[in-house]
MOPAC internal coordinates of N, CA, C and O (Angstrom, degrees):
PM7 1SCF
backbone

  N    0.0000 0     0.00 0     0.00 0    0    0    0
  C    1.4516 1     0.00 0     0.00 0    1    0    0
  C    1.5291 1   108.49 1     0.00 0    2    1    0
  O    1.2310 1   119.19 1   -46.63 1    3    2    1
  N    1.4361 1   119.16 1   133.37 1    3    2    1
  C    1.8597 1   120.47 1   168.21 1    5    3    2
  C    1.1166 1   107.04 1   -77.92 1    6    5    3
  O    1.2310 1   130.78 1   -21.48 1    7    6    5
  N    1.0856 1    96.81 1   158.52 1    7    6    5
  C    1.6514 1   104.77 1   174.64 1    9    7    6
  C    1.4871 1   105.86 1   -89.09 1   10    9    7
  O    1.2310 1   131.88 1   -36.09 1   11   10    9
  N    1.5647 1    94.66 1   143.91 1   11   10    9
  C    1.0835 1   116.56 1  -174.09 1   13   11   10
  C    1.8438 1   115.65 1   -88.31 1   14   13   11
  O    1.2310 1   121.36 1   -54.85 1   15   14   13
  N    1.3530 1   115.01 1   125.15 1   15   14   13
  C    1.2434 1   114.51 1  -169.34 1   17   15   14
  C    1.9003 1   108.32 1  -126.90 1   18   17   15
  O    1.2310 1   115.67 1   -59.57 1   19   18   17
  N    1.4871 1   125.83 1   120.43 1   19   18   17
  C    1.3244 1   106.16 1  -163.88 1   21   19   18
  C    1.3328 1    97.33 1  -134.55 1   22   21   19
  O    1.2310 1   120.76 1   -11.89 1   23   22   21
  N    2.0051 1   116.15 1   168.11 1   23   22   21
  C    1.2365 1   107.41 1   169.06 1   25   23   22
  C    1.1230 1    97.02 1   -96.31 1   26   25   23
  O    1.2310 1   114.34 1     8.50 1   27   26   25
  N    1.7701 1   128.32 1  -171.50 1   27   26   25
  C    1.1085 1   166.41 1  -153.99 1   29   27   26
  C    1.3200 1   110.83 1  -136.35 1   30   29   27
  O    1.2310 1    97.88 1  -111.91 1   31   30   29
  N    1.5713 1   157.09 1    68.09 1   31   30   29
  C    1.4863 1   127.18 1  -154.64 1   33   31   30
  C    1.9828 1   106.57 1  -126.02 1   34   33   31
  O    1.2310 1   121.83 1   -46.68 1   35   34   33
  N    1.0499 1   114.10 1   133.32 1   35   34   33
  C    1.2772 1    98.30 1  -172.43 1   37   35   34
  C    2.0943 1   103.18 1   -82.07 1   38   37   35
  O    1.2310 1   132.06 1   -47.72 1   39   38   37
  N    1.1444 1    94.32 1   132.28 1   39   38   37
  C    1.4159 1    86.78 1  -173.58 1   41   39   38
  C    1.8276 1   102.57 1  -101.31 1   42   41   39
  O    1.2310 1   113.62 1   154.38 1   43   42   41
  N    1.0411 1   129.68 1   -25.62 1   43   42   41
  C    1.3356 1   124.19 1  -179.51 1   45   43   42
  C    1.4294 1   130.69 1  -155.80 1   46   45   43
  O    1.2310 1   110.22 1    -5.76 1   47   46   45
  N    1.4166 1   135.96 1   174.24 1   47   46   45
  C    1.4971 1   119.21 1   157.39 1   49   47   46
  C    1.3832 1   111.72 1  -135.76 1   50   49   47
  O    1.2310 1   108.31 1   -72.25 1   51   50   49
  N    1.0683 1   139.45 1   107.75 1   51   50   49
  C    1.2023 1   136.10 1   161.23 1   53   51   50
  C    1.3366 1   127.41 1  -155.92 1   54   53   51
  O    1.2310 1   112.18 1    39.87 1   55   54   53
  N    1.6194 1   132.36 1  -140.13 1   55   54   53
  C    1.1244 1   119.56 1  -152.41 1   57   55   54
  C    1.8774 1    76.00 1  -115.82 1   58   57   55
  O    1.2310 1   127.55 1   -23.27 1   59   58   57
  N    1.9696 1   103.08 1   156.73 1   59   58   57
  C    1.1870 1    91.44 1  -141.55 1   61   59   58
  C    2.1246 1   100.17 1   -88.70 1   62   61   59
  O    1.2310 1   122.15 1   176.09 1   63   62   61
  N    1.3810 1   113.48 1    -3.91 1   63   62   61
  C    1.6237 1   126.72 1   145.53 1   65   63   62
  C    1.1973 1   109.28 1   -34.24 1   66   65   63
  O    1.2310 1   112.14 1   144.92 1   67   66   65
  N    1.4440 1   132.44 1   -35.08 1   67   66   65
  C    1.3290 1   125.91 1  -169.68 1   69   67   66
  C    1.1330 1    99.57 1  -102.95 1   70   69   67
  O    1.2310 1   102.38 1  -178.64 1   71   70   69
  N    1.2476 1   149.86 1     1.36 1   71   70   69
  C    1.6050 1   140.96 1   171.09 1   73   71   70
  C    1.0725 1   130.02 1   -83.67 1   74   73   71
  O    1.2310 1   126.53 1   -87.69 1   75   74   73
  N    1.1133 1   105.05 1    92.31 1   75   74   73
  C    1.6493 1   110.06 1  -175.91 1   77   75   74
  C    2.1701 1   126.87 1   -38.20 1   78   77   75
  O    1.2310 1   132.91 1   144.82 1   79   78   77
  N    1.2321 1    92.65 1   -35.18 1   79   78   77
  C    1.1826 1   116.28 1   158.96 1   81   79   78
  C    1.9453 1    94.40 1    97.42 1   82   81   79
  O    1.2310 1   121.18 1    -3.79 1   83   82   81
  N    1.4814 1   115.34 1   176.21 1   83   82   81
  C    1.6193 1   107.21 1   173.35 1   85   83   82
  C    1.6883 1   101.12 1  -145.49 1   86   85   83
  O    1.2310 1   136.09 1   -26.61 1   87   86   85
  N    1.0197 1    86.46 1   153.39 1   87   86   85
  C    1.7585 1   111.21 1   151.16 1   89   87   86
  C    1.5869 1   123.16 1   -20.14 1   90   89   87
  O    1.2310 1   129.75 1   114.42 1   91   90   89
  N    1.4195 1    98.82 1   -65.58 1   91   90   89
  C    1.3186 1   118.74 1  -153.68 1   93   91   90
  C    1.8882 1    80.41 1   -77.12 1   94   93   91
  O    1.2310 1   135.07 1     6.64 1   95   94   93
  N    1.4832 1    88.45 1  -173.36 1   95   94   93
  C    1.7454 1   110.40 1  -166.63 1   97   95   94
  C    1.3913 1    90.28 1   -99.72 1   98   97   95
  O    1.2310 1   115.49 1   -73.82 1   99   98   97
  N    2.0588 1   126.16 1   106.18 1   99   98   97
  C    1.2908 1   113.83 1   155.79 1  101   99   98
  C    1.5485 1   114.36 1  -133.51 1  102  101   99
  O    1.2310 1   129.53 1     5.00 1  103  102  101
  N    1.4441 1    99.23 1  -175.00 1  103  102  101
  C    1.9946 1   113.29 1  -179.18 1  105  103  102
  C    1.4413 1    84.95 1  -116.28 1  106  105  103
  O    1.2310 1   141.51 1    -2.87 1  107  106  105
  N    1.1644 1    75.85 1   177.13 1  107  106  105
  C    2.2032 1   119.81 1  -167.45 1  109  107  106
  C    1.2336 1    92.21 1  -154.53 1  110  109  107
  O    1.2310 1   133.39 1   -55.32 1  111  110  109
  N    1.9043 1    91.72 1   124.68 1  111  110  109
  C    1.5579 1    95.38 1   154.83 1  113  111  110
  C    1.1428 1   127.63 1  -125.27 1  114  113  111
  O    1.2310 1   106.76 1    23.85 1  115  114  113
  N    1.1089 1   142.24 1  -156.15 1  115  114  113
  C    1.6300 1   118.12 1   169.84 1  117  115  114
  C    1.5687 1   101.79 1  -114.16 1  118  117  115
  O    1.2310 1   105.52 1   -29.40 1  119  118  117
  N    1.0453 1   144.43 1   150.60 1  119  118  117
  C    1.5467 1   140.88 1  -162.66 1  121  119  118
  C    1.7505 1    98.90 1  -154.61 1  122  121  119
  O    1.2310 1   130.12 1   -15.49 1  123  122  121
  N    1.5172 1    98.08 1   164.51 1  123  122  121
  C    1.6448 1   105.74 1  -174.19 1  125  123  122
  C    1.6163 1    95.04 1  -169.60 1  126  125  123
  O    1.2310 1   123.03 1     2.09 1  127  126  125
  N    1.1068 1   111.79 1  -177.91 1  127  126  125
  C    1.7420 1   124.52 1  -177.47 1  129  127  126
  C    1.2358 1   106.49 1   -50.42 1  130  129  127
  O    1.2310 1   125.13 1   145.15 1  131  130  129
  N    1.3188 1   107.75 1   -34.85 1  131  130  129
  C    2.0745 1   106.78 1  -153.11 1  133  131  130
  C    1.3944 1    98.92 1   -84.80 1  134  133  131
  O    1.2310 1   115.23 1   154.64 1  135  134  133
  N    1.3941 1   126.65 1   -25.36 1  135  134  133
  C    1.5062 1   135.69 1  -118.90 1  137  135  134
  C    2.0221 1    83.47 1   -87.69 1  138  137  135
  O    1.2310 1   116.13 1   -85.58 1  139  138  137
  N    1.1212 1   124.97 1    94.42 1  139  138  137
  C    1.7666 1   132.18 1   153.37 1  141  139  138
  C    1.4427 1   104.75 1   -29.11 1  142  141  139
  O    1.2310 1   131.15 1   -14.69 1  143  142  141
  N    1.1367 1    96.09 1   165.31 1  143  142  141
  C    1.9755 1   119.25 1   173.91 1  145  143  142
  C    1.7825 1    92.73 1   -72.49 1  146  145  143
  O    1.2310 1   125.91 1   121.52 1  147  146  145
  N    1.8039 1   106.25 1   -58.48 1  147  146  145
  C    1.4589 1   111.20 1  -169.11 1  149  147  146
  C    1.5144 1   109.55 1   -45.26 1  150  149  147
  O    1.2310 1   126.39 1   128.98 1  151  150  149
  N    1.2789 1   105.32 1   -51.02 1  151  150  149
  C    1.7482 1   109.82 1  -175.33 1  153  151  150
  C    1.8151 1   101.96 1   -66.33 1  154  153  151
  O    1.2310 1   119.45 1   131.18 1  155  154  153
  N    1.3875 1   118.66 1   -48.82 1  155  154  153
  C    1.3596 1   106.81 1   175.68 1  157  155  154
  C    1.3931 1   128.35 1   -38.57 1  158  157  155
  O    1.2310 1   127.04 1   105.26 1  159  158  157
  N    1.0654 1   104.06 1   -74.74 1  159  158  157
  C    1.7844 1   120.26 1   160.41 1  161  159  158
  C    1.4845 1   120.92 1   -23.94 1  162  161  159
  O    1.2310 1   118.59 1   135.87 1  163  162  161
  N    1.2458 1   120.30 1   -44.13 1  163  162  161
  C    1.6948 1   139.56 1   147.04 1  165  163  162
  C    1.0481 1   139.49 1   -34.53 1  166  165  163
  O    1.2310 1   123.53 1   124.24 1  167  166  165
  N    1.6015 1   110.83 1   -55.76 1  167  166  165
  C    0.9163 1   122.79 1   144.24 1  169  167  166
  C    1.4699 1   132.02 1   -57.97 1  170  169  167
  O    1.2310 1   103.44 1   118.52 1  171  170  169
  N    1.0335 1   148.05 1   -61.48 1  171  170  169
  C    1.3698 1   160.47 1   168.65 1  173  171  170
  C    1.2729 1    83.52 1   -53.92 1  174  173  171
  O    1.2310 1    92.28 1    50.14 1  175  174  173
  N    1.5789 1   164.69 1  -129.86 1  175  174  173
  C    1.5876 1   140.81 1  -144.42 1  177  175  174
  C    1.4992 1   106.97 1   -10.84 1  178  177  175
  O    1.2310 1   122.83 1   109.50 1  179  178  177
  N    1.6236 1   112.19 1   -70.50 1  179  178  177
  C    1.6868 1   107.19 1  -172.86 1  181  179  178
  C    1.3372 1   109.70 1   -49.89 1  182  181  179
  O    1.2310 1   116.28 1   104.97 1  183  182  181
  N    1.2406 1   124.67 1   -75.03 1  183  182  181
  C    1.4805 1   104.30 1   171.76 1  185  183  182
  C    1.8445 1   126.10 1   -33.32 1  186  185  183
  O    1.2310 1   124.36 1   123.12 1  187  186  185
  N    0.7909 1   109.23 1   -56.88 1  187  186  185
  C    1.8523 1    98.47 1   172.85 1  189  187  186
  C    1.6693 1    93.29 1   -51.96 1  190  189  187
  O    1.2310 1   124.43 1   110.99 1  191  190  189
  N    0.8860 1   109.10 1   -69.01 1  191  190  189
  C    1.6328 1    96.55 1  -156.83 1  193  191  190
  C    1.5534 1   111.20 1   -64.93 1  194  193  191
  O    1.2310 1   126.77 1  -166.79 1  195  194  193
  N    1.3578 1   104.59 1    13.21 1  195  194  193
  C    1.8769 1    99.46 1   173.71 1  197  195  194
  C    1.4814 1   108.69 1  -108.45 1  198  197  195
  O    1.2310 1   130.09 1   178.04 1  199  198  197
  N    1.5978 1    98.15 1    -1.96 1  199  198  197
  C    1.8608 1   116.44 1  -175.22 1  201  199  198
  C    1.3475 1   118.40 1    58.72 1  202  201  199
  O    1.2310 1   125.02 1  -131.53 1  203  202  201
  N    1.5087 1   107.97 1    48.47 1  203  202  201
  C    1.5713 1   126.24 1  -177.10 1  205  203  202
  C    1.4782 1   102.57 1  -118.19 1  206  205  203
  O    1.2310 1   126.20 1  -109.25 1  207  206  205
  N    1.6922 1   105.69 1    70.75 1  207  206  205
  C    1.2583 1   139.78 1  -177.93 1  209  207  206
  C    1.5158 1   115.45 1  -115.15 1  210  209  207
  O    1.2310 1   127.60 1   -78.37 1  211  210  209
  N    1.7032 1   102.97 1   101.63 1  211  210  209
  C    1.8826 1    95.37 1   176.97 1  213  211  210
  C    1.3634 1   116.98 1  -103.80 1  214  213  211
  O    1.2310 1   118.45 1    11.50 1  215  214  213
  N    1.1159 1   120.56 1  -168.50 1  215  214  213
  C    1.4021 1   109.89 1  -162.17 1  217  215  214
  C    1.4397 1   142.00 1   126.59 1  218  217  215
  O    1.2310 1   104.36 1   -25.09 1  219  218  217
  N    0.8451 1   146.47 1   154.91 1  219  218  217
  C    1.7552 1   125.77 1  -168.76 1  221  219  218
  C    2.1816 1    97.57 1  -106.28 1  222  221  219
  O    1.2310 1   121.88 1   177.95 1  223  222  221
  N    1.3571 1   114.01 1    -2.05 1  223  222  221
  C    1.2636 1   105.57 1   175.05 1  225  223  222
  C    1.6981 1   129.75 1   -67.50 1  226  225  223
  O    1.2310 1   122.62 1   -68.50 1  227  226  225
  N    1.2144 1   112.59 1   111.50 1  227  226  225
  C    1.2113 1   114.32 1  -175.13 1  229  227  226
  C    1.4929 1   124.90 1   -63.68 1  230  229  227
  O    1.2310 1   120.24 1  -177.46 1  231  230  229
  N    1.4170 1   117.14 1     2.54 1  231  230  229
  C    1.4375 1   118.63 1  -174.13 1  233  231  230
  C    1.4345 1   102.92 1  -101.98 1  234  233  231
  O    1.2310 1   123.50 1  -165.59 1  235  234  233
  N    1.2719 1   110.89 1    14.41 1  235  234  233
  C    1.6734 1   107.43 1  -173.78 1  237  235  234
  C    1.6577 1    97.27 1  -124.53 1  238  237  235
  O    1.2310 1   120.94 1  -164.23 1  239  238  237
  N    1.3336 1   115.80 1    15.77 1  239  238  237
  C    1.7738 1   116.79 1  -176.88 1  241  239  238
  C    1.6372 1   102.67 1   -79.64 1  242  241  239
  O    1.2310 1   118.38 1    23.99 1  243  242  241
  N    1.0324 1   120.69 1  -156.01 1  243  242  241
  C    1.1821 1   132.25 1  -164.70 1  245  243  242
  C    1.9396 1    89.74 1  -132.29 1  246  245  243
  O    1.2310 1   123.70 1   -57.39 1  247  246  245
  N    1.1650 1   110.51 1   122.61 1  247  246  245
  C    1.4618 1   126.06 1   172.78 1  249  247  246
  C    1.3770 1   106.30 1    90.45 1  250  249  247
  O    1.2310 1   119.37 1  -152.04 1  251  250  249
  N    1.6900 1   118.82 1    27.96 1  251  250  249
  C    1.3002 1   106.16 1   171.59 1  253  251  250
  C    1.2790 1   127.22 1  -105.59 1  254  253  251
  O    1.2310 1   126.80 1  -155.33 1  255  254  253
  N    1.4028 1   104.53 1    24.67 1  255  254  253
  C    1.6930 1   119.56 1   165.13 1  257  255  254
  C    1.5271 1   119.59 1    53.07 1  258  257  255
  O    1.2310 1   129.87 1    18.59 1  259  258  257
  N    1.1273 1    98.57 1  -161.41 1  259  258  257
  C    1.5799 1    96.06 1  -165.63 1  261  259  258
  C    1.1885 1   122.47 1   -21.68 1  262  261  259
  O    1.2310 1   126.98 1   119.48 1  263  262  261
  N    1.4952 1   104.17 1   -60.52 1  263  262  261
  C    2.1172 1   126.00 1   163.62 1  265  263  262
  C    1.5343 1   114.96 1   -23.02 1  266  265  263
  O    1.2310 1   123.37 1   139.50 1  267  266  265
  N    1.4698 1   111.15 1   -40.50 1  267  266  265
  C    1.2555 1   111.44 1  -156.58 1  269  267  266
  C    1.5986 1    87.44 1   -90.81 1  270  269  267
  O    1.2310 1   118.48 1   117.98 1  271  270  269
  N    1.9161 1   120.50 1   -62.02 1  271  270  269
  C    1.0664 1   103.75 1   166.60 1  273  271  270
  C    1.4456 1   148.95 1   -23.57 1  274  273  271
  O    1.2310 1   112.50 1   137.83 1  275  274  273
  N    1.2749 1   131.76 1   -42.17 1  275  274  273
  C    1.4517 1   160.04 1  -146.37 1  277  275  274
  C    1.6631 1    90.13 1  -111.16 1  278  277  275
  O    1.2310 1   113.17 1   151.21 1  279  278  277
  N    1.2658 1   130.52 1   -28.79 1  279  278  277
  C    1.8578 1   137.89 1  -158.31 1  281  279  278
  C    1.9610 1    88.54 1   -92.15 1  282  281  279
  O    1.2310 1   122.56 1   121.68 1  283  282  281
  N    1.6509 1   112.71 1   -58.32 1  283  282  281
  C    1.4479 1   114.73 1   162.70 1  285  283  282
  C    1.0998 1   134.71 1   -13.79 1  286  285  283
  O    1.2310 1   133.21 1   107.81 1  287  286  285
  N    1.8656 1    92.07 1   -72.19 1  287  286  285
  C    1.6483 1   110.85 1  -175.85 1  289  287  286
  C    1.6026 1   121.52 1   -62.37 1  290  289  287
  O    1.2310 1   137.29 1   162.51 1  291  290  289
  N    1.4468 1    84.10 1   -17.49 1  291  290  289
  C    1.9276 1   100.89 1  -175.37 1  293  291  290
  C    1.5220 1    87.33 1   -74.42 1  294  293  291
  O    1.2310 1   120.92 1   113.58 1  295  294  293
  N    1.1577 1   115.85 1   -66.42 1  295  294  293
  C    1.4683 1   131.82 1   176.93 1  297  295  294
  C    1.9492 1   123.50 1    17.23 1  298  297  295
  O    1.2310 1   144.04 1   108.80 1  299  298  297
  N    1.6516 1    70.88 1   -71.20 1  299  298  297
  C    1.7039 1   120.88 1  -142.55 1  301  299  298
  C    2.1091 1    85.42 1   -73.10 1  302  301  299
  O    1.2310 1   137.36 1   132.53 1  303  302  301
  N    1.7970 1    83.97 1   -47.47 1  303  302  301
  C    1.8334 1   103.43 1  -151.88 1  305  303  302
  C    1.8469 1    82.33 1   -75.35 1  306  305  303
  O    1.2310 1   116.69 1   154.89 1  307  306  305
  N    1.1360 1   123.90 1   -25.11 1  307  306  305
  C    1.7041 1   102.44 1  -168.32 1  309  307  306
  C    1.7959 1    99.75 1   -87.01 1  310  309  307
  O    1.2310 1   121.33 1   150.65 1  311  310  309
  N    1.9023 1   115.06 1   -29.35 1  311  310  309
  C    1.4503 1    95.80 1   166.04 1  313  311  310
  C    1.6035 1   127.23 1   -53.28 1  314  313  311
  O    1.2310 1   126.07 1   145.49 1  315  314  313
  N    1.4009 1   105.94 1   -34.51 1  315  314  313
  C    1.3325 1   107.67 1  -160.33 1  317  315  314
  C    1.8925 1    94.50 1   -75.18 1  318  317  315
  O    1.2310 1   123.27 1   138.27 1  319  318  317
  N    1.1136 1   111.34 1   -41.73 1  319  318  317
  C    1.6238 1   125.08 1  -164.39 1  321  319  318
  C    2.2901 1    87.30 1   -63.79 1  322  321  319
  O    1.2310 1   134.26 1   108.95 1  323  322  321
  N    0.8830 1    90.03 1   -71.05 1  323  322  321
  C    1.6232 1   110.89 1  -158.02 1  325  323  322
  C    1.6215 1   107.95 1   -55.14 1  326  325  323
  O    1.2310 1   113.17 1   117.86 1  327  326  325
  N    1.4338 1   130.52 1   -62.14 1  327  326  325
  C    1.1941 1   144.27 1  -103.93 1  329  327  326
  C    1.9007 1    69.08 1   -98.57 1  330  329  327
  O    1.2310 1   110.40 1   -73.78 1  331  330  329
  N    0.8824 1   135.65 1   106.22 1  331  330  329
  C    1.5834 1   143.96 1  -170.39 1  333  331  330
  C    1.4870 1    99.80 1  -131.87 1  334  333  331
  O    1.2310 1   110.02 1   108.04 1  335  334  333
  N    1.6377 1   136.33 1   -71.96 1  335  334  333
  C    1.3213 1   154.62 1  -171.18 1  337  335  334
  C    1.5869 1   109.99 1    63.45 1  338  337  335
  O    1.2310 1   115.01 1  -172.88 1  339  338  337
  N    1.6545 1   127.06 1     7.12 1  339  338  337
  C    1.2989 1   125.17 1   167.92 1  341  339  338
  C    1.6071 1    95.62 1    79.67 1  342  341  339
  O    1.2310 1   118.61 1   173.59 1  343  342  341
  N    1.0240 1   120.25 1    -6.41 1  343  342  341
  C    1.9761 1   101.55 1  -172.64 1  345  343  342
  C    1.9673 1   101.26 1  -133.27 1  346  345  343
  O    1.2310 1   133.09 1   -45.78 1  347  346  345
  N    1.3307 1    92.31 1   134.22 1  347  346  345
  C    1.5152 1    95.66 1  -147.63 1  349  347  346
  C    2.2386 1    80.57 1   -81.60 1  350  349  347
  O    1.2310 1   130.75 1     1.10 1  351  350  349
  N    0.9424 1    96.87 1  -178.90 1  351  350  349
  C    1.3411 1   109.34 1   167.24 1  353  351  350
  C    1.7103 1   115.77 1    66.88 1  354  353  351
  O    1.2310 1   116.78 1    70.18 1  355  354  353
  N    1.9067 1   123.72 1  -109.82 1  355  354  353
  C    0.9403 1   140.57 1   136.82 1  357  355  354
  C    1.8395 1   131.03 1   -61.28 1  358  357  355
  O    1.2310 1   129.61 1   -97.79 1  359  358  357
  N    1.1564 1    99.09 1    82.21 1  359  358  357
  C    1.7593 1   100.39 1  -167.17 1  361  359  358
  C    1.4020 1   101.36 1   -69.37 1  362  361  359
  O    1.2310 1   110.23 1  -173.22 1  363  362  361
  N    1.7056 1   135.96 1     6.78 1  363  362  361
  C    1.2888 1   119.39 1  -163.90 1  365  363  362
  C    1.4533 1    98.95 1  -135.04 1  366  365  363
  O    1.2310 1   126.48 1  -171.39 1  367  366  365
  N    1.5436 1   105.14 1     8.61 1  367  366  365
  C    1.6209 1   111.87 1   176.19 1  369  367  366
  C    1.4485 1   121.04 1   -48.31 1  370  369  367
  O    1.2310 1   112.31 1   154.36 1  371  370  369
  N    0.7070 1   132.12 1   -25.64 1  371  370  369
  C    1.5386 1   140.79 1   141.55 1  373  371  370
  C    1.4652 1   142.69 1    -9.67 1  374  373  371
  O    1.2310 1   131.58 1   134.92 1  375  374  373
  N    1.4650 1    95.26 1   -45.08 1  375  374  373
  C    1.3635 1   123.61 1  -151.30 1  377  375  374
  C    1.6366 1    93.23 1   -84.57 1  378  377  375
  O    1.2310 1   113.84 1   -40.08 1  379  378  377
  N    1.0638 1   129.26 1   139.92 1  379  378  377
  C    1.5496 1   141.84 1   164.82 1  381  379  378
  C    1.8001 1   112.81 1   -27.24 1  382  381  379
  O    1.2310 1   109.60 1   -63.61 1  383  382  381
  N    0.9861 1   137.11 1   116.39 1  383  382  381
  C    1.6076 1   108.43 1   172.28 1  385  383  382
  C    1.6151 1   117.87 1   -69.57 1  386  385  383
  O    1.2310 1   129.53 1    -7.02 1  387  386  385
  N    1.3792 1    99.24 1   172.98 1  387  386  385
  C    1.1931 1   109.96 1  -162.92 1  389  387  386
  C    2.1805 1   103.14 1  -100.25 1  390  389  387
  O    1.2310 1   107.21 1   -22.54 1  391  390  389
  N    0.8694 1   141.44 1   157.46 1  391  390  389
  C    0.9768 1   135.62 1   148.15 1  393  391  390
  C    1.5483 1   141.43 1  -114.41 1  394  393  391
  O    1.2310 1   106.28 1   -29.94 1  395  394  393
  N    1.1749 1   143.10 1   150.06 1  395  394  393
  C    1.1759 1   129.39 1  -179.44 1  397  395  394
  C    1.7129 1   134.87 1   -33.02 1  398  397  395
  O    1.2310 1   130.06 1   135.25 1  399  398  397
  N    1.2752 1    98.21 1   -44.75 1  399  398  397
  C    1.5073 1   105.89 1  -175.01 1  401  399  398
  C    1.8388 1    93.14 1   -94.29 1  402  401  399
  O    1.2310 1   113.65 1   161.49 1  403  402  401
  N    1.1120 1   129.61 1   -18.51 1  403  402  401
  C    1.6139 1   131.97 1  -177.50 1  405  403  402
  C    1.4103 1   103.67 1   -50.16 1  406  405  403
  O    1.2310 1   124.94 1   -76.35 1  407  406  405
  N    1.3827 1   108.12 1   103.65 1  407  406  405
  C    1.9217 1   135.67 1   175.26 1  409  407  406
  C    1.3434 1    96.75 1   -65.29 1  410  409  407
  O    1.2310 1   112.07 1   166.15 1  411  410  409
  N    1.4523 1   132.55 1   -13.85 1  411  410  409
  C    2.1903 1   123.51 1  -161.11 1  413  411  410
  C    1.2800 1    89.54 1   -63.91 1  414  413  411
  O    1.2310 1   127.14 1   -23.26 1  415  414  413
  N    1.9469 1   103.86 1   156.74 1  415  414  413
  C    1.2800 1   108.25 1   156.75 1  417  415  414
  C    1.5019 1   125.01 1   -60.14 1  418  417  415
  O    1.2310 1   116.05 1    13.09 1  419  418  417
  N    1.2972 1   125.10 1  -166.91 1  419  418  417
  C    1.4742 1   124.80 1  -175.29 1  421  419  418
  C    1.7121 1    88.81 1   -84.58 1  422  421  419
  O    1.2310 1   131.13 1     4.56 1  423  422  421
  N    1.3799 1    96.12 1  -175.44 1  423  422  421
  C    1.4021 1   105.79 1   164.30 1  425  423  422
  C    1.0863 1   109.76 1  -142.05 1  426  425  423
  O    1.2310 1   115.48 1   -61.19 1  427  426  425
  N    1.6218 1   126.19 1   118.81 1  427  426  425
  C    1.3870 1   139.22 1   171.91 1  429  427  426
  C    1.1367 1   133.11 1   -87.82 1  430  429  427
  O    1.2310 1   123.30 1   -15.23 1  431  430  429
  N    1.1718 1   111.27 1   164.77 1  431  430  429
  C    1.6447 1   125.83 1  -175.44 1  433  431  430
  C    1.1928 1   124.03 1  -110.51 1  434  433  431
  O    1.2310 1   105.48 1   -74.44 1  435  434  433
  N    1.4446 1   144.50 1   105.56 1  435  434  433
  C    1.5240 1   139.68 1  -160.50 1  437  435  434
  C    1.1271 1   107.95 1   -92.91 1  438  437  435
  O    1.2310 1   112.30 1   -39.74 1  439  438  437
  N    1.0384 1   132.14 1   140.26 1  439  438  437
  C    1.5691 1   140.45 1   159.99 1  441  439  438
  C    1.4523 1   122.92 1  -121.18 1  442  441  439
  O    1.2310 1   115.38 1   -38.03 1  443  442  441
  N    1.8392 1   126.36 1   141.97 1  443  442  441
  C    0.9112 1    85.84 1  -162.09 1  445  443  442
  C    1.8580 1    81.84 1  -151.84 1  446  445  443
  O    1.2310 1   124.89 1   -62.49 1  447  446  445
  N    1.6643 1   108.22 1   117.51 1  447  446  445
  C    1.1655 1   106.68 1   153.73 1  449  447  446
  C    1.3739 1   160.48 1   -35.59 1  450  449  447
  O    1.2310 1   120.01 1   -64.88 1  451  450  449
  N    1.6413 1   117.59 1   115.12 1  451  450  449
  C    2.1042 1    91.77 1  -167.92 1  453  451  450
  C    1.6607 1    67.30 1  -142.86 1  454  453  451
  O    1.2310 1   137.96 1    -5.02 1  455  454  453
  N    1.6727 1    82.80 1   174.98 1  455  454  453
  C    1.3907 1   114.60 1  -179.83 1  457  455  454
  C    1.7280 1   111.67 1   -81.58 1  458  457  455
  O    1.2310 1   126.51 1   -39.40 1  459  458  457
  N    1.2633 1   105.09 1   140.60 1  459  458  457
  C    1.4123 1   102.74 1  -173.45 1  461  459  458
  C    1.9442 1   114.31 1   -95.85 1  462  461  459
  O    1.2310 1   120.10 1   180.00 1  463  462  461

């Protein structure tokens, strides 16, 4: 088996009606003003490790053994390598705030695995 080597790429942010969705193997997270790089990055591990992986890639199924194992570890190493977004601190400071009584959906963050 090669080793498996992958990127990390953020493909979008919005509400998750607007996501067209992809091909490739990605996570969703939910994001807001406050939400850090540290906590980002956190998130996107918990999701991999809860196997809330979409996508048409078969190395991210459930019973795909070693492949699937070894596809993870790539996973894990391209969040930590990749997950940058150009804005140091709050990368989602931007974003509208939210308020207590505010009914909106969340607003998410796509990410989206490819082969390197």
């Amino acid at each position: 088996m090669s080793r498996i080597v992958l990127n990390c790429q953020h493909a979008d942010t919005c509400l998750s009606d607007f996501w067209g969705g992809h091909h490739a193997a990605h996570i969703q997270v939910p994001v807001g003003r406050d939400t850090t790089m540290k906590k980002l990055r956190q998130m996107l591990r918990s999701e991999l490790n809860q196997g809330a992986v979409a996508g048409s890639d078969d190395r991210t199924r459930d019973g795909s053994g070693d492949i699937g194992d070894a596809w993870f570890k790539a996973a894990h190493a391209a969040i930590n390598r990749d997950v940058r977004l150009g804005k140091r601190g709050k990368p989602f400071g931007d974003l509208e705030p939210e308020s207590e009584d505010d009914r909106c959906e969340s607003v998410y963050a796509f990410f989206v695995f490819t082969d390197k």
